[in-house]
SENU-80092 format. One record per residue (C-alpha): residue number from 1; residue in one letter; x, y, z. Coordinates in nm, 4 decimals. Layout:
// SENU-80092
- drenpa,lumke,X,Y,Z
- NUM,a,X,Y,Z
...
END
This chain:
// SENU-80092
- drenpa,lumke,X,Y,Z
- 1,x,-6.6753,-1.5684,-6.9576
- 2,x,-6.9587,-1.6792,-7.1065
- 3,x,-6.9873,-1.9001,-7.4406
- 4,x,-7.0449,-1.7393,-7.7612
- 5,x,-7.3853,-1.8589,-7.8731
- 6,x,-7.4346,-1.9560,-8.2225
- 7,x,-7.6967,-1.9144,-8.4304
- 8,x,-7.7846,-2.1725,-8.7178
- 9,x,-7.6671,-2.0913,-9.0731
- 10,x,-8.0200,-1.9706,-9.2842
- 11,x,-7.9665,-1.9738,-9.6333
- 12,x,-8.0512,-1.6553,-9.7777
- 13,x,-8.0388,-1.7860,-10.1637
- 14,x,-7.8614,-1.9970,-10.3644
- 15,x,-7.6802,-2.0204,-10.7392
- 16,x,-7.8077,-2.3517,-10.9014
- 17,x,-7.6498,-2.2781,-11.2166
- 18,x,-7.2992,-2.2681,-11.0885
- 19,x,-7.2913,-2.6479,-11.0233
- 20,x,-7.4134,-2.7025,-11.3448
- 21,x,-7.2210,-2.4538,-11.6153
- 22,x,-6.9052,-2.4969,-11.3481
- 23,x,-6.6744,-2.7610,-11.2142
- 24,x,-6.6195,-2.6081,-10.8346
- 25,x,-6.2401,-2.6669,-10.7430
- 26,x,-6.2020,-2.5313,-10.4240
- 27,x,-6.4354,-2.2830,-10.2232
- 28,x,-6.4107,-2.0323,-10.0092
- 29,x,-6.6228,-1.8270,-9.7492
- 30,x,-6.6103,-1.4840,-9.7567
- 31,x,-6.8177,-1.1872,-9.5929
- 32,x,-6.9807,-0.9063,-9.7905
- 33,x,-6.9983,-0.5439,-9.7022
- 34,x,-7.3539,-0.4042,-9.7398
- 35,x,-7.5645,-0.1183,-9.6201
- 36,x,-7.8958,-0.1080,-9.3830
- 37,x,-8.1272,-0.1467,-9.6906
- 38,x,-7.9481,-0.4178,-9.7834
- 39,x,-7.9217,-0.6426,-9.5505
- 40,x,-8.3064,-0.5863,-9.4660
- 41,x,-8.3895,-0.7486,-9.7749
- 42,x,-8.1445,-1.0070,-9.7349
- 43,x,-8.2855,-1.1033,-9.4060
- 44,x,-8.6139,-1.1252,-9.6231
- 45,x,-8.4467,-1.3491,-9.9043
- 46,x,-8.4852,-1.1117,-10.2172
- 47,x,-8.1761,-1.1859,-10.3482
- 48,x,-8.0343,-1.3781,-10.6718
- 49,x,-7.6828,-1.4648,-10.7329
- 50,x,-7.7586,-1.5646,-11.0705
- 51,x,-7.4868,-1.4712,-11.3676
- 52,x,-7.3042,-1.2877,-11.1166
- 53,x,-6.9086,-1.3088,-11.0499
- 54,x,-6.6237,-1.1821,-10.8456
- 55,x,-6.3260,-0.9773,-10.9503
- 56,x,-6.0461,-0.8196,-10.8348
- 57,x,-5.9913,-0.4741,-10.8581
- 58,x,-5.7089,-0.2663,-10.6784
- 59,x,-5.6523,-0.6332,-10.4415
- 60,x,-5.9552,-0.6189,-10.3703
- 61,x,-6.2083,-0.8604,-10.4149
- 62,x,-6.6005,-0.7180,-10.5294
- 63,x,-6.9183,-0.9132,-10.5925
- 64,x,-7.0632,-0.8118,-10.9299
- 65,x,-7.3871,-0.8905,-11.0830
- 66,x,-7.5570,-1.0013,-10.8039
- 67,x,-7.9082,-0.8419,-10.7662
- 68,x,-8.0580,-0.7378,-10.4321
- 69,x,-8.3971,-0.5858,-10.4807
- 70,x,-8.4782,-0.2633,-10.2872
- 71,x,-8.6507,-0.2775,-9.9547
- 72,x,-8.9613,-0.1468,-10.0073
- 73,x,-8.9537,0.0704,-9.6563
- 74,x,-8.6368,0.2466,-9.7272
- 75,x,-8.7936,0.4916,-9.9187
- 76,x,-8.5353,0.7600,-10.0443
- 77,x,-8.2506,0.5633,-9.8383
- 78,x,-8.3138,0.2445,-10.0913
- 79,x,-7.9847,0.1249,-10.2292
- 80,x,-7.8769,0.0553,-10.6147
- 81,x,-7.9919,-0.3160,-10.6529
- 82,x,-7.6686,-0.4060,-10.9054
- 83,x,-7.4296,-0.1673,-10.7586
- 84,x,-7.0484,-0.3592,-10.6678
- 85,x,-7.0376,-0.5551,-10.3364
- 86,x,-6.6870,-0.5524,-10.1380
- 87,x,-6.6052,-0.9144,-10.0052
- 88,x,-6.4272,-0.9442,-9.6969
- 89,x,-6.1281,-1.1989,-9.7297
- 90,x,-5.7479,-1.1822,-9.5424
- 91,x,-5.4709,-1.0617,-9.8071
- 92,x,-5.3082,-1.3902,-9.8490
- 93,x,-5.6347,-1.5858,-9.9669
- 94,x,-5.6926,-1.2601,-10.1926
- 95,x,-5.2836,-1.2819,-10.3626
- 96,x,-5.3583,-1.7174,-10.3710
- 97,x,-5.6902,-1.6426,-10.5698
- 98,x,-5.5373,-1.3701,-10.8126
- 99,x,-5.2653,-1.6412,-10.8625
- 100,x,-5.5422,-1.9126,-10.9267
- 101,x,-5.7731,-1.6934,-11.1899
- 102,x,-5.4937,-1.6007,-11.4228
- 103,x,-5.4756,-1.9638,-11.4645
- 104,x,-5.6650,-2.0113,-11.7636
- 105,x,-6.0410,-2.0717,-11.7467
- 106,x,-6.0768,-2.0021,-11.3815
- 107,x,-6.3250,-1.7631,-11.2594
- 108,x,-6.4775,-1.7123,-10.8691
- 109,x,-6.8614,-1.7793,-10.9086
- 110,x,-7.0554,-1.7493,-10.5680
- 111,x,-7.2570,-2.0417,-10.4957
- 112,x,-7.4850,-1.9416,-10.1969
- 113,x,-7.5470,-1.6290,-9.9800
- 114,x,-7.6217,-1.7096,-9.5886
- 115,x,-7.6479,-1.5612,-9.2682
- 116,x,-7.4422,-1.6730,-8.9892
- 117,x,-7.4199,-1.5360,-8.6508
- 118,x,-7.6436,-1.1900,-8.7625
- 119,x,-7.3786,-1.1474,-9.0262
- 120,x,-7.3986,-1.1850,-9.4158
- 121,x,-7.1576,-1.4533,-9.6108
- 122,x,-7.1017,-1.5572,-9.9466
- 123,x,-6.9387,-1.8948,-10.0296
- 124,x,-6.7307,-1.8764,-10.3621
- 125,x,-6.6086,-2.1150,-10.5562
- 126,x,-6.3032,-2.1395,-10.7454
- 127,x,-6.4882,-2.2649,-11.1146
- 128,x,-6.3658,-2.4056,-11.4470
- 129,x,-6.6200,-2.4096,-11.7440
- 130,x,-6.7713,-2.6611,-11.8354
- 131,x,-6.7870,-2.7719,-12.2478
- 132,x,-7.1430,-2.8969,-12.3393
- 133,x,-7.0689,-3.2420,-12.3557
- 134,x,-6.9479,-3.2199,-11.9766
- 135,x,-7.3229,-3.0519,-11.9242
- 136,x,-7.4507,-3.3630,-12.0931
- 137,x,-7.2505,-3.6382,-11.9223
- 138,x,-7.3251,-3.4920,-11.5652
- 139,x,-7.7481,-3.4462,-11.6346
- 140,x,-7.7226,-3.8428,-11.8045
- 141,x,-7.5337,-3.8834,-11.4214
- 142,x,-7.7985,-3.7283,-11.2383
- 143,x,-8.1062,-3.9309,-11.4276
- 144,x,-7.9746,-4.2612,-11.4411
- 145,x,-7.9021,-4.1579,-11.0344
- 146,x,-8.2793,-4.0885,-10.9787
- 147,x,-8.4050,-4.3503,-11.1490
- 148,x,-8.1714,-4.5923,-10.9416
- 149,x,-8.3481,-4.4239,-10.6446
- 150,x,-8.6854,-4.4822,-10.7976
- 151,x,-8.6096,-4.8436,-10.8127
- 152,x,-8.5159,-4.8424,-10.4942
- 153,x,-8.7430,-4.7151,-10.3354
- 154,x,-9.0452,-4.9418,-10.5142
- 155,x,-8.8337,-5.2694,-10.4069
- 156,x,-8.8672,-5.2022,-10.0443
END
């Protein structure tokens, strides 16, 4: 029998805000259901996860907000760029993540879209929000971070 082969992951898009308004507890990869149009211009990389969220409805889990623009050669077979987007996870992750959100202050914000193996994934994270001065304290992190770098870098 002969070995699978595996493609490299290519990163279709991802959410740069998440990191920053959200402390990421755990994450979690998940697929997403989508139709032909969609996953055209996914495979192009006109897609933006940004303020978009997942929730459960019915045990299921759905992708909401997330905006992927219409492929231009679909004509009348074009899909609704906003519409709901079913994620594909096994029941027990699904029951352990309702458990986690009703915790309070814990949402499921995706962080990146990616294809892997032909097939469309989103990685969520499990997210607490940040308070401003958390914002603050992880930017004056980040600065001081590059400019140790900088310094670095010139000494060498």
């Amino acid at each position: 029998m002969a070995a699978k082969r595996s493609l490299p992951r290519k990163t279709i898009c991802n959410n740069k805000k998440a990191r920053h308004d959200y402390f990421i507890d755990e994450t979690y990869e998940a697929g997403i259901v989508l139709k032909g149009s969609e996953i055209k211009s996914c495979r192009q990389g006109r897609v933006s996860l940004k303020d978009s969220y997942a929730k459960i409805k019915n045990g299921e889990l759905y992708l909401t907000n997330s905006h992927v623009s219409p492929y231009i050669y679909a004509n009348q077979f074009n899909h609704d760029p906003l519409r709901d987007r079913k994620l594909l996870l096994h029941r027990q992750e699904i029951k352990r993540l309702i458990g986690k959100i009703k915790e309070r202050g814990m949402t499921l914000i995706p962080l990146c879209m990616y294809l892997e193996n032909g097939k469309a994934k989103v990685e969520l994270g499990l997210a607490r929000g940040k308070k401003l001065y958390d914002k603050r304290e992880s930017i004056k992190r980040k600065t001081e971070k590059r400019e140790l770098e900088k310094i670095l870098k010139e000494s060498r």
